[in-house]
N, C-alpha and C positions, 0 to 999 in steps of 0.2 A: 804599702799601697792600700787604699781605700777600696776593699769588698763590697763590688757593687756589681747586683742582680734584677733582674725583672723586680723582683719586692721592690726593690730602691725606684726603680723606675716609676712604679705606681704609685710610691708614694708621691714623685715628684709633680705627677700628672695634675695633683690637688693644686699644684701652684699655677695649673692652667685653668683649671676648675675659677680660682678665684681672677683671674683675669677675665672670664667669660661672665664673670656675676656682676665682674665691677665694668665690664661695656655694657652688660644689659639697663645696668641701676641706673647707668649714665647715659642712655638711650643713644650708644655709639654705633651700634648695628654692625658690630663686625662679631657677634656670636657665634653666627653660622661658621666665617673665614675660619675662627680660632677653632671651632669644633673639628672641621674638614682637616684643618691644619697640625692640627692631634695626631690624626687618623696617620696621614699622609707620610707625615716627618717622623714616625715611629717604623713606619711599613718600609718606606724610601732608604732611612738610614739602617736598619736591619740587613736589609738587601744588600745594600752598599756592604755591610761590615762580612757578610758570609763571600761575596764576591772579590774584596781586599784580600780576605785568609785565601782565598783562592789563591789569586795573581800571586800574591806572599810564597803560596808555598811552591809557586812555578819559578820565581827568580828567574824569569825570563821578559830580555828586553823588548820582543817585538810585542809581550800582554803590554807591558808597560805603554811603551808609544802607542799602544792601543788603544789604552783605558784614559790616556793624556787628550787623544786624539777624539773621545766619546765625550770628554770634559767639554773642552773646544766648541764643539759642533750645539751641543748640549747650550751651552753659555749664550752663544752666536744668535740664538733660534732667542732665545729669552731675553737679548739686548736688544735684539732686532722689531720686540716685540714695542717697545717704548717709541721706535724712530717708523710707525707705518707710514709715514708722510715724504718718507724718503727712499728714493728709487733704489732697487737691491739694498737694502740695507743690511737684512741678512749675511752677503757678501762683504760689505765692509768692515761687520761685527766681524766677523768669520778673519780678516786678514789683520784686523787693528789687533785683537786678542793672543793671534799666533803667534803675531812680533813679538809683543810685547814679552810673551810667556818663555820663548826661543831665547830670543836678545838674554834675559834674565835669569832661566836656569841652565842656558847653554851655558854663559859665561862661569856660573860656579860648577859646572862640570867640568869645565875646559879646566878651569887652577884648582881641582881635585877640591873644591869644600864640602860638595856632594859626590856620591857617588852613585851610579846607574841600576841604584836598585831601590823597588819598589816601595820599601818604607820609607824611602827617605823622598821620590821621586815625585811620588802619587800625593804627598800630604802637600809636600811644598806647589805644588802645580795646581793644587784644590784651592791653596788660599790665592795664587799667584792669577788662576783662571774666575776666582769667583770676583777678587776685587775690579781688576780689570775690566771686568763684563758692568758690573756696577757703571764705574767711570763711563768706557763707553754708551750705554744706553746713554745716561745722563747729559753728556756733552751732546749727542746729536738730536736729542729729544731739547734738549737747551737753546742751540743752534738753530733748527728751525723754526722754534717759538718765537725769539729775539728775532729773528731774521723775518719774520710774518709780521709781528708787530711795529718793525721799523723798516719798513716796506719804500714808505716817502723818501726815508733818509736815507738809503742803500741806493735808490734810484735817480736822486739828485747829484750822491756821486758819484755813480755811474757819469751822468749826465757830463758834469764836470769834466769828465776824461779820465777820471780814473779806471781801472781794469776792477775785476771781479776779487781780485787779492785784496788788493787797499780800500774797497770796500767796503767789503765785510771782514778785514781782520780785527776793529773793535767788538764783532759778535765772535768772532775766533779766541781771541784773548780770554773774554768772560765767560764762555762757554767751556774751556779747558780748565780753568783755572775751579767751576763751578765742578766739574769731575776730579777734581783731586784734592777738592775740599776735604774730607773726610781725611785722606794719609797726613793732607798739611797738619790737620787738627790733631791726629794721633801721634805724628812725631813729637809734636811740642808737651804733648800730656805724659807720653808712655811713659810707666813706671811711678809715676807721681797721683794721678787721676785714674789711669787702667793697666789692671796687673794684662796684658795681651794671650790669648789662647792657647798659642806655642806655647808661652813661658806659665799659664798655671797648669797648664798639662802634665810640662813635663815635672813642676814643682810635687803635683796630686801622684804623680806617679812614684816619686820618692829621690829625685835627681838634685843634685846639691843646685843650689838656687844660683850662685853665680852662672856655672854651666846654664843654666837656664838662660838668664838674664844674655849670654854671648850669643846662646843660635837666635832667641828672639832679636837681636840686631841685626843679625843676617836674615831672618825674617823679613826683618822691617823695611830695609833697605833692597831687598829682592821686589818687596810689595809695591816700593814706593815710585822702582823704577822702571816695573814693565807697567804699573798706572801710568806714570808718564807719558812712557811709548805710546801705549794705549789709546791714552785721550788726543795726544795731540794726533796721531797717525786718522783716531779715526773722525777726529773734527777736519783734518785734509779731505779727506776720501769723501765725504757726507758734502761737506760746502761746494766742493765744485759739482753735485749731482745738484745743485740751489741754482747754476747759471748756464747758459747757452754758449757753446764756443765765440760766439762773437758778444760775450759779456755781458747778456743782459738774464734779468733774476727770470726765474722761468715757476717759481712754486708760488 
């Protein structure tokens, strides 16, 4: 395994150094962002990693559904952050994310491919909570956009007798499918276009690469299908806060 210390870190920092020279040169103004974001993601992931050893060395399930449970909330508050135009949104982040993360590492707990302990629990719920949270911002931030912009056409079929479902499920459709843009695009590259996180980790670490190559498919396929849950659950929950029980668009 590759000996890596605060040195190695510092050196790495230079490769942010040169990101920040080449927004400046190209008057992109995100300097600042990249500086703060140095700071941040050095201090944040630190924290995280003495916190980890913590839980780690408690092998104890209620830190765990703890620290699952802080991920959650955490996520919920920062997708929610994209959809302010939508009433509780917070709340729908908050219930779209749970599914999604439940549905998909319950099931590999339930047929034993994981097991209920923290290093295996806590990493797979980190990618499983973060992509998730992506998708949902995206879909409902999506959704109300399309849906505000085609305002005439939503309300003409209203008009027509349609219900608030058939409506707006042409902004339902492109708006889900717009949050799982990304997994679509990764299934079809992985291993060809991008070695995936999981698998150069575990490769950096010294693990025969096939082994590698089989958890990142349980990876991948864990990611792909509480995104789904995800998006579609919380393009439900978001569009009907868009219409009034007697059907008409109300945002």
């Amino acid at each position: 395994m590759i000996d890596i210390g605060y040195t190695q870190v510092a050196v790495a920092v230079t490769l942010m150094v040169l990101a920040i020279v080449l927004s400046r040169w190209q008057r992109l103004g995100t300097e600042k962002e990249l500086a703060i974001g140095i700071f941040l993601s050095f201090i944040q992931l630190v924290a995280v990693g003495y916190v980890l050893e913590f839980i780690f060395g408690l092998e104890s399930v209620p830190a765990v559904l703890a620290a699952v449970t802080v991920m959650i909330i955490v996520a919920s508050f920062t997708a929610a952050r994209r959809a302010v135009h939508i009433p509780r949104a917070w709340l729908w982040s908050f219930l779209s994310i749970l599914t999604g993360s439940v549905v998909t590492l319950g099931l590999m707990l339930a047929v034993a491919v994981i097991t209920m302990k923290a290093q295996y629990v806590i990493p797979l719920a980190g990618m499983t909570i973060g992509n998730s949270m992506n998708c949902g911002a995206l879909v409902m931030e999506r959704l109300h956009s399309d849906i505000t912009s085609n305002r005439p056409a939503v309300e003409t079929a209203l008009a027509l007798g349609k219900n608030w479902r058939e409506a707006s499920h042409p902004f339902f459709v492109k708006a889900v499918k717009a949050g799982m843009m990304q997994m679509l695009n990764f299934l079809k590259v992985v291993g060809i276009v991008q070695l995936p996180g999981a698998m150069t980790g575990m490769i950096l670490a010294g693990a025969s690469p096939l082994k590698a190559v089989l958890i990142q498919v349980i990876v991948g396929y864990m990611i792909t299908a509480a995104v789904t849950v995800t998006g579609i659950m919380a393009a439900h929950l978001a569009i009907r806060r868009m219409f009034s029980p007697a059907d008409q668009l109300t945002i």
